[in-house]
N, C-alpha and C positions, 0 to 999 in steps of 0.2 A: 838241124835248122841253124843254119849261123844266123846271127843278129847285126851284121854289118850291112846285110842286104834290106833290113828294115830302113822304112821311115818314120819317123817319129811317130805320126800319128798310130802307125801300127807296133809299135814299140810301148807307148800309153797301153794300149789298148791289152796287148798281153802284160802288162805288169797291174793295171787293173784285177785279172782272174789268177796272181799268182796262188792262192790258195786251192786254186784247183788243178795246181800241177800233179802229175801223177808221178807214183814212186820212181826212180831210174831204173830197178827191175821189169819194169811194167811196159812195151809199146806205144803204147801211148804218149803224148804229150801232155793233154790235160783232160781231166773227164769231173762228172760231175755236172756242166754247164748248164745251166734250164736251157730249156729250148727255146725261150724268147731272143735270146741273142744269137742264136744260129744265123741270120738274115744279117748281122750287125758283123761276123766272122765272114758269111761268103761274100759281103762286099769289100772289106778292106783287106781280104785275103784269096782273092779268086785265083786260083788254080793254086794255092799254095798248100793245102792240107786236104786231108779227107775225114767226113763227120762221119759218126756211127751212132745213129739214134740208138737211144736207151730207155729204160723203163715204163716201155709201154707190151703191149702183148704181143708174145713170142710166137710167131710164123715159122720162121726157122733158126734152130737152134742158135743163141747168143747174137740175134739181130732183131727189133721189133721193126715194124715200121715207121715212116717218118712223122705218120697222120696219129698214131697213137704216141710216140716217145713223151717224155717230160725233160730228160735229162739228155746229150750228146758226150760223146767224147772226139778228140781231136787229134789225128795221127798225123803223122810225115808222109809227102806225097812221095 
């Protein structure tokens, strides 16, 4: 993800959840997120990542779905 292509608004916005940046070994970009803010990422970020809901019951192995998640995480498209 380069950061040159940001706008500030969306530059706030990930320095905001820096705490839930994920380890550099790890795919992900940030995990952790409640899933109230999903809606607050796919509008200032539309088509730029992909979510993987978390922490809700497991359909298929390491995916819940989006109706049950509490938590997201946030990958590179």
């Amino acid at each position: 993800m380069s950061i040159h292509y940001l706008t500030n608004k969306q530059k706030t916005i990930l320095e905001n959840f820096t705490r839930h940046r994920s380890p550099i070994h790890e795919s992900s970009l940030f995990k952790g997120i409640d899933i109230q803010y999903l809606k607050l990422f796919k509008k200032h970020f539309k088509g730029r990542f992909i979510y993987r809901p978390r922490g809700g019951r497991y359909h298929i192995q390491y995916n819940c779905t989006m109706e049950d998640a509490k938590t997201f995480a946030v990958y590179n498209r």
